[in-house]
C-alpha positions in Angstrom: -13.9 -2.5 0.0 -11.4 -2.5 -1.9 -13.4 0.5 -4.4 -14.2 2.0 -1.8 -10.6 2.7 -0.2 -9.1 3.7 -3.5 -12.1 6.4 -4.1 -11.8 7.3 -0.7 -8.2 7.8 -0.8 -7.9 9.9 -4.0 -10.3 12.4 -2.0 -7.4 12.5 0.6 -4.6 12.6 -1.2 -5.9 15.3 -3.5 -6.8 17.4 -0.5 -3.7 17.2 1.0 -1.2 17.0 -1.6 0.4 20.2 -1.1 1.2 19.7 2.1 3.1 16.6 0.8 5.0 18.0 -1.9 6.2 21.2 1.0 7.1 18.0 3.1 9.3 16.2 0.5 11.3 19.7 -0.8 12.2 20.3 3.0 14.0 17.1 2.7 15.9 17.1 0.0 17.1 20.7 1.5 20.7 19.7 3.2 22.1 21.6 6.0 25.0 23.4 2.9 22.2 24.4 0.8 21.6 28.4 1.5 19.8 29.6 -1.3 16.3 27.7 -0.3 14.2 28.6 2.9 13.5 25.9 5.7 10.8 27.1 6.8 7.4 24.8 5.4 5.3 28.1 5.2 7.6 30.1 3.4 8.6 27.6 0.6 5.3 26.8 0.1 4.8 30.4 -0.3 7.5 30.3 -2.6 6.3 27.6 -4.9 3.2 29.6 -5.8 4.8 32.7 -6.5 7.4 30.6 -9.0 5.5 28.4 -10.7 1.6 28.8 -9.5 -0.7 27.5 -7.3 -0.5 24.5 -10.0 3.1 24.1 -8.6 1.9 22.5 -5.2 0.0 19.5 -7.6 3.2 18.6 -9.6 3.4 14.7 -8.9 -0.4 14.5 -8.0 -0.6 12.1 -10.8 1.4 9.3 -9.7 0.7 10.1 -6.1 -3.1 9.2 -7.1 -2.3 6.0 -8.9 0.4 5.1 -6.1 -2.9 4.6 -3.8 -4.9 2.9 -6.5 -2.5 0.3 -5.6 -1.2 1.0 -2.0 -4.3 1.9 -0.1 -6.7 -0.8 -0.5 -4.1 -3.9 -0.6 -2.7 -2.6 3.2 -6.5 -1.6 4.3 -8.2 -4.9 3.4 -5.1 -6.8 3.7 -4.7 -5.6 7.7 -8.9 -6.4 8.5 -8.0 -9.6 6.6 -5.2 -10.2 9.0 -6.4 -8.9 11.9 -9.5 -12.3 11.8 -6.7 -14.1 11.8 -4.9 -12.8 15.0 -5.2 -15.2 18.0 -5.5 -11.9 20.4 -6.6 -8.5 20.6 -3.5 -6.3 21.7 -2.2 -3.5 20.3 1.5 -5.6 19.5 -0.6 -7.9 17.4 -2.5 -5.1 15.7 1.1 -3.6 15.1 2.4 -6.5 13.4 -0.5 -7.4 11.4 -0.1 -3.2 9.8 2.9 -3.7 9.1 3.1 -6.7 7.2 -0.1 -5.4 5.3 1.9 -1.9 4.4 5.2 -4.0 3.4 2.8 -6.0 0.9 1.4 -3.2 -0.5 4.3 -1.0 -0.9 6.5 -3.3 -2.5 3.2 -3.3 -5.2 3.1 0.6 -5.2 7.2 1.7 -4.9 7.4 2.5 -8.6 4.7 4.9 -8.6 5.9 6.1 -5.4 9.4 6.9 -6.9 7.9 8.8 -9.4 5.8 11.2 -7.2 9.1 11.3 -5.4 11.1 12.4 -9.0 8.4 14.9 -10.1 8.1 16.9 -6.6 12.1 16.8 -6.8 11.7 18.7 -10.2 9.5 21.6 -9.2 12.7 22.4 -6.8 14.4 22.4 -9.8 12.0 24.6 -11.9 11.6 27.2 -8.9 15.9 27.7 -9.3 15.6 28.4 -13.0 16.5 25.1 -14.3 14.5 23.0 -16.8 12.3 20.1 -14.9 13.7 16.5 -15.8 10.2 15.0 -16.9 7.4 16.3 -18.5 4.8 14.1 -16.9 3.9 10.4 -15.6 4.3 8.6 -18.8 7.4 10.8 -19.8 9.3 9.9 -16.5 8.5 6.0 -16.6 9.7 6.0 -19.7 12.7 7.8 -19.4 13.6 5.9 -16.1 13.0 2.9 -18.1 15.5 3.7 -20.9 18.2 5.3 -19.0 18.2 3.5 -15.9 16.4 -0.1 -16.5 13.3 -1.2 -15.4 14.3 -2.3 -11.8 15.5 1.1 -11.4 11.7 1.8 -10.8 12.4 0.1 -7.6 15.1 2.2 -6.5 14.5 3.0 -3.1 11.9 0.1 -2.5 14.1 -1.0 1.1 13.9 2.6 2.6 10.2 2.4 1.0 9.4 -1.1 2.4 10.9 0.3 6.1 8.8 3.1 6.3 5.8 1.6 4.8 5.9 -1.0 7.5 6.5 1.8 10.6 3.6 4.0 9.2 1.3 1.1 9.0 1.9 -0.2 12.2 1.2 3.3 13.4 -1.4 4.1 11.5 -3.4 1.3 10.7 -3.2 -0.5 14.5 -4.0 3.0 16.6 -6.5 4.1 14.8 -8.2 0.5 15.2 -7.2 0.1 19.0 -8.1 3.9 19.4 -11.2 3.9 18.0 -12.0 0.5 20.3 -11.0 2.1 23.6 -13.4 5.3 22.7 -16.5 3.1 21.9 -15.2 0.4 24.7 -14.7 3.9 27.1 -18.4 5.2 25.8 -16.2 8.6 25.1 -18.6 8.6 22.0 -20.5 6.8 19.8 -19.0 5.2 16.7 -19.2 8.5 14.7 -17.6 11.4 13.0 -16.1 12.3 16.5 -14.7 8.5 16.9 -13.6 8.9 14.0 -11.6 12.0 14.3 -10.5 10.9 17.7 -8.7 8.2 16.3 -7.3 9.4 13.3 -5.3 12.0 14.9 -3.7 9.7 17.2 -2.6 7.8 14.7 -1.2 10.4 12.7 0.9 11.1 15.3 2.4 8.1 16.1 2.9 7.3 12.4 4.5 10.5 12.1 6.9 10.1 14.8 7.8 6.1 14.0 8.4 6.4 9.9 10.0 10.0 9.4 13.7 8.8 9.6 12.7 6.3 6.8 10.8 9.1 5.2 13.7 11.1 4.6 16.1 8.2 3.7 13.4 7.2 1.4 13.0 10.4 -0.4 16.4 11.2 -0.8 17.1 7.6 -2.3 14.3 7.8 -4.9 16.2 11.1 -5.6 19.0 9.8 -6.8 18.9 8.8 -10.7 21.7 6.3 -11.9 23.5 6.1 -14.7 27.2 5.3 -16.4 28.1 9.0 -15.8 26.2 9.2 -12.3 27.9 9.5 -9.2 25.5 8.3 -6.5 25.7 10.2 -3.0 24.5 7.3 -1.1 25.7 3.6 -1.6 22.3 2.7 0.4 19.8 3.3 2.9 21.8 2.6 6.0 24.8 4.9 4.2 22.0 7.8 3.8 21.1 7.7 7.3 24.9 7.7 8.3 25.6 10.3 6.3 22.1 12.4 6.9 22.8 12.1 10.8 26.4 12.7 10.9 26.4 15.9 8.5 23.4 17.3 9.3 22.7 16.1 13.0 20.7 13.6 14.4 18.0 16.2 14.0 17.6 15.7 10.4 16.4 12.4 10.3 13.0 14.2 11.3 13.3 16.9 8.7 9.9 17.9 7.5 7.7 16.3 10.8 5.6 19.1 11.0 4.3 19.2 7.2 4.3 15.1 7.5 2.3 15.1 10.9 0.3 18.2 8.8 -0.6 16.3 6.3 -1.2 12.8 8.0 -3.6 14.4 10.4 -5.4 15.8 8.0 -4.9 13.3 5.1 -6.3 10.6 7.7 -8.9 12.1 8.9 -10.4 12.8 4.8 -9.3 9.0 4.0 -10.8 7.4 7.4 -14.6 9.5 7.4 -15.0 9.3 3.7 -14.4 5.0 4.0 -16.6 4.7 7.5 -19.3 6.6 6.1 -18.4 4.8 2.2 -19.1 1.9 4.2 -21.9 2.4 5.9 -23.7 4.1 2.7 -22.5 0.5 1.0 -24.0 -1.6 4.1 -20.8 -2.8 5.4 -20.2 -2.9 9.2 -17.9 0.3 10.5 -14.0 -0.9 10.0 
């Protein structure tokens, strides 16, 4: 199981990684910056004529060995949990998700900076300015040496937060979803099913985690350093300061190229493992 979530994740995160890296530029835009466009289409657009259509996979590295980790320690984890739940509601299923994404995330947060660091750079690199790492290897170490090695954890609360709200999205409505469409004979437990229940919990993920998506991003963002002035103390300072000089509003900055790339992203990651499983012989998730 375990194999099969991290192969069938890499398919899904390679699929939709540009959509991810449109997602994480729109929110590290702040409401003073006016030389960068909000609109997901158009800086997408603007990526690729900068720096090529290699520009939307910068980060695709760490984001791939981020769910090496992530994905099949909160997948297996949560069916592992969910034997162990004394019922079969939906606030059960919640809570069983989002312990298993907390788990996994606290695992996966250093890769997850990274990602986080090298999508920040191609902003950089599309305003003229020389990108901060060179790759993976060149940013772990760098993070390492200038900022410490628990610095790779920077962010990890935000990170944890999320992780925990996207999982309990996620995880328990696609499982309760897919049960009331087989339970409601809607369809059979197929690539319909399937599809069914992925987008609804896309949505709902979407909708629950993208104020900690934003904090998160913006807090991996930030490098430290003797000579570094930080612009946020902490999460809860971010989100004060996000929502009182940028509006409420912002907190769900990017949801459309989130929700665009969730939707998709989980509907690649959840038929690739059903039918993984069912080439392996293992009963449907």
């Amino acid at each position: 199981k375990m194999a099969l979530t991290s192969l069938s994740a890499m398919v899904a995160e390679t699929a939709t990684y540009p959509i991810d890296i449109t997602k994480t530029r729109l929110q590290l835009i702040s409401s003073s910056s006016q030389s960068e466009s909000t609109n997901a289409f158009r800086l997408a657009f603007d990526i690729v004529r900068k720096q090529g259509i290699f520009g939307l996979y910068r980060g695709l590295s760490p984001a791939i060995l981020r769910h090496l980790f992530y994905t099949p320690l909160r997948i297996v984890g949560y069916e592992h949990h969910r034997l162990a739940l004394p019922t079969d509601s939906l606030h059960a299923k919640a809570i069983a998700g989002g312990i298993s994404g907390v788990l996994a995330q606290v695992v996966a947060s250093p890769a997850d900076l990274v990602k986080v660091r090298m999508q920040a750079d191609s902003r950089l690199v599309s305003q003229g300015q020389l990108p901060r790492y060179n790759g993976t290897i060149d940013a772990v170490s760098k993070i390492l040496r200038k900022e410490g090695f628990w610095q790779l954890w920077r962010g990890v609360l935000p990170n944890v937060q999320r992780a925990f709200l996207v999982n309990m999205g996620e995880l328990a409505c696609y499982d309760h979803a897919k049960r009331f469409i087989l339970r409601n004979q809607v369809c059979r437990d197929n690539i319909y099913a399937h599809t069914l229940a992925s987008f609804m919990s896309g949505l709902s993920a979407t909708t629950l985690s993208c104020p900690a998506d934003v904090v998160k991003t913006r807090m991996m963002n930030q490098s430290s350093g003797k000579e570094t002035n930080l612009m946020y103390k902490n999460s809860f300072d971010c989100l004060l300061k996000t929502a009182k000089h940028e509006g409420i509003m912002a907190l769900w900055k990017g949801f459309f190229p989130t929700w665009a790339r969730l939707g998709p992203w989980q509907f690649v990651f959840w038929v690739s493992y059903e039918k993984f499983r069912h080439i392996a012989g293992l009963p449907s998730f």
